[in-house]
N, C-alpha and C positions, 0 to 999 in steps of 0.2 A: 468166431462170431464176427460178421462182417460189421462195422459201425458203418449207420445210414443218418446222417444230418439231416438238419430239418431241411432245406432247400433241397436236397435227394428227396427225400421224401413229398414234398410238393410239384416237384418234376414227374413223380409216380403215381401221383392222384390224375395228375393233368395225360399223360399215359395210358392211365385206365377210364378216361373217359374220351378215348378215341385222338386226343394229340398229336403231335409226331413233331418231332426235334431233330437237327443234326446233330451229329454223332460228335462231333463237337463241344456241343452244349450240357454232353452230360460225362460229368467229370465223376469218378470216383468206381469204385470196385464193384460197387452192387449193380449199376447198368451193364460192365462185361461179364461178370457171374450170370444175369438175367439170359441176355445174349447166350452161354453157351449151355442155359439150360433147357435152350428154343422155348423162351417163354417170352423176351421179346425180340422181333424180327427186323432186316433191314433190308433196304435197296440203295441202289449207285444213284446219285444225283450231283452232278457237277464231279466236280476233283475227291468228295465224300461220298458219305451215307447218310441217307434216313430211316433215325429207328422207330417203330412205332409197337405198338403190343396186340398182334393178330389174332387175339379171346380175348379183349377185359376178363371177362368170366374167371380165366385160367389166371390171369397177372395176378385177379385182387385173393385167387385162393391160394394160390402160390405163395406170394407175401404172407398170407394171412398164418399159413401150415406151417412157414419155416422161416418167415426174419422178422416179422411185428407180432408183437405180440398184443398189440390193441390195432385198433378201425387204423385207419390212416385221419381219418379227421378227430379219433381222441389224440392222434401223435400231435398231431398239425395243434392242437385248442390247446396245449397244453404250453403253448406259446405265444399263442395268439387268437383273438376273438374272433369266430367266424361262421356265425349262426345259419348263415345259408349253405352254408355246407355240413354242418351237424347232420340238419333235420337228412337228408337223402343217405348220408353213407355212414353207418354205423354197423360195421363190419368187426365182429369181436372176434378174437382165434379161441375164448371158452376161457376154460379152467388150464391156470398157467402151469397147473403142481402136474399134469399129467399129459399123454402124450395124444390125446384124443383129438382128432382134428373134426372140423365141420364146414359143408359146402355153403359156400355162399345162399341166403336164403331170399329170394324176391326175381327182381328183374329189371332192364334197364331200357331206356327210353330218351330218345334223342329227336331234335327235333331243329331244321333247315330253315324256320320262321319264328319270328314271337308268335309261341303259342302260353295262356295266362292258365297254369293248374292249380290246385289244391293239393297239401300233401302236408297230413300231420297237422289240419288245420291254418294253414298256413297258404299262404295265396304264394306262387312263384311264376314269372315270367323264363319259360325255357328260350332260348334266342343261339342262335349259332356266336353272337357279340359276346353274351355273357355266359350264358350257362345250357352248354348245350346238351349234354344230357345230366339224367339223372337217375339214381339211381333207385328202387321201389321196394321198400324193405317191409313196408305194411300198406298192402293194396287198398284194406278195406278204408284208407283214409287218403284213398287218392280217388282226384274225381277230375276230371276231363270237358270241356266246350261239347258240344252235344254236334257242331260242325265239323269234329274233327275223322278224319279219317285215321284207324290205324293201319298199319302195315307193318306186316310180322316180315323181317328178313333171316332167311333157313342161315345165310351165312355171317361169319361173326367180321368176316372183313370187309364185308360188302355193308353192313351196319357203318363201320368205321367209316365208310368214304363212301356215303347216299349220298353227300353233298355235289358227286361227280355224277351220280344217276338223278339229278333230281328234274329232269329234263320227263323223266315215265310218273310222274305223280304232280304235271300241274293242274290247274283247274281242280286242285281241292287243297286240303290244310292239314298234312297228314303229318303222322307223330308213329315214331317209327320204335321198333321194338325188334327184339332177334332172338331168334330158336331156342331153348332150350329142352335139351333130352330126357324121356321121360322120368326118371329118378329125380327131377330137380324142376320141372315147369310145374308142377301144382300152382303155385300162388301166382302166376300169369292168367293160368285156365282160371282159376277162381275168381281172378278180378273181371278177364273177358266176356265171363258169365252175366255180372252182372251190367252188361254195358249194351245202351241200342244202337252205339255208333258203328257206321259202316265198316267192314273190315277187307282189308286185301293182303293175301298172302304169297310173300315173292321169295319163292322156293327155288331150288334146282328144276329145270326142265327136262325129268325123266321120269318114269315110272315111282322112284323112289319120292322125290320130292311131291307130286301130285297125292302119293298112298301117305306120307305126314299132313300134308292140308286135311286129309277126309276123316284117316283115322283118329288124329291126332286135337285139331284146332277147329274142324266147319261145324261139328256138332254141338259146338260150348257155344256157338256165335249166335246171337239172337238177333241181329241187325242185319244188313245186305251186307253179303260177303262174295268173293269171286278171290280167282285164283290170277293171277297176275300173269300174263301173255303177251310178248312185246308184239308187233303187228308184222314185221322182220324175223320172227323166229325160225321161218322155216327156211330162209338164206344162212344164218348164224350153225342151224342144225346141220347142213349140209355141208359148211366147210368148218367147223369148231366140232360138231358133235362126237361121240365116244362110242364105239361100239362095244369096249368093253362093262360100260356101264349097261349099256342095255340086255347085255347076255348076264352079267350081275344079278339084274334086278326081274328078268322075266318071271319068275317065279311069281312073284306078284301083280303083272298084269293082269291077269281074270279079277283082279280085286278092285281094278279101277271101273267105276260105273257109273257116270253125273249127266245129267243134265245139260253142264255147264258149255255153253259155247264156245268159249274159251279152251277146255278143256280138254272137250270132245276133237278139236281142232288140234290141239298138241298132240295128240296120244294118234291122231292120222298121221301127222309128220315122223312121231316120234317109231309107229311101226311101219312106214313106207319106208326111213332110214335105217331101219334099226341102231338109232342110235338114242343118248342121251346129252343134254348139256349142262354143264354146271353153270348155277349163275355167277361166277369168278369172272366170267368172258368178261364181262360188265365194267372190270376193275381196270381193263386194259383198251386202251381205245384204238384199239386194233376191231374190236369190233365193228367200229365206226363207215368204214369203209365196205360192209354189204349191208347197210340199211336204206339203201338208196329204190 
């Protein structure tokens, strides 16, 4: 049984909410265990690494299935007072006498601006400063600025570093959220249901990602929603895009059928190229150089 101190442990809260540390800074057994159970990931920066955790999703159920046996903020309270973190992550691993595990239940929600929520009755300013995301454990007691844009992101690392995409969502106030597979987004769809705020969904640019926005998310939407198209896509698809995805996924092209402008425009590119792109390009600023 690995021993996790309380300052590990607060280094892993701050991890699962999209952080990233050098390799450095995180001293003790349980960050090389994480490391080699590819549950947290790094990259070369300077003479080091930066490690960062490429799912929260995956880190908080990981921890939750095999080294804590409470939330991380009953570890953290039980030392010190810290009411604004209570209310969002109360993450229980169950009943400790058996070996039953349970997937994390809610959804998480990050945000690049003060934007001022509700949550649990509770008034909360999300801010990239303080508190930038959070975690949504009971939707029916989250309530949102009625200005705000969501935007669901398909990928869980592209969620982590919007702050490096936030250049594709100015001119509004968007409050950002990430995919979850059908076994485990109910309480996302449940909350998006009852909401009139605008929605945009920044998926993978292939067959696959367009057929999750339709099937999955546009029908629960009762606000203006659209599918997210950068205006460059069709330069990025020509020298990034994947043909293997596109032979993947054809099977499901007679399934794609909108309206959307957007849309209808990708799915020209995507079968002139027969290719696909993931939205990962985005994380690398290698794209940068054909959006001219």
């Amino acid at each position: 049984m690995i021993n996790i101190t309380l300052n590990q442990v607060r280094l892993l809260k701050s991890l699962s909410l999209g952080e990233r540390f050098p390799l450095s800074n995180l001293k003790g057994k349980i960050f090389q265990q994480l490391l080699d159970e590819h549950v947290l990931s790094k990259f070369p920066q300077g003479n080091g690494f930066i490690i960062y955790a490429h799912s929260p999703i995956a880190l908080l159920n990981h921890l939750s299935n095999k080294y804590i046996k409470c939330s991380l903020d009953d570890y953290i309270e039980k030392m010190e007072i810290n009411e604004l973190r209570k209310v969002d992550n109360i993450l229980m691993r169950g009943n400790s006498k058996s070996n039953e595990t349970h997937p994390m239940n809610g959804f998480l929600v990050k945000s690049i601006e003060p934007i001022e929520v509700s949550l649990s009755k509770r008034k909360l300013v999300l801010s990239p400063e303080v508190w930038p995301v959070c975690f949504v454990s009971n939707h029916e007691e989250f309530t949102i600025p009625s200005d705000v844009t969501i935007v669901m992101v398909e990928n869980p690392e592209n969620f982590i570093f919007i702050e490096e995409q936030k250049e594709f969502f100015e001119g509004m106030r968007p409050l950002f959220t990430t995919y979850y597979p059908r076994d485990t987004h109910r309480s996302l769809v449940n909350w998006l249901e009852t909401l009139p705020n605008a929605y945009i969904h920044y998926g993978d640019f292939d067959i696959a990602g367009v057929y999750i926005y339709q099937d999955i998310y546009k029908k629960h939407i009762k606000g203006p929603k659209k599918f997210f198209v950068p205006k460059f896509i069709d330069k990025l698809m020509h020298r990034f895009g994947d043909a293997e995805l596109y032979d993947k996924q054809l099977s499901y092209r007679n399934s794609i059928i909108s309206n959307e402008p957007g849309i209808q425009e990708l799915m020209k590119i995507i079968d002139k190229e027969h290719k696909g792109l993931e939205q990962e390009i985005f994380n690398s600023k290698e794209y940068k150089k054909y959006t001219d």
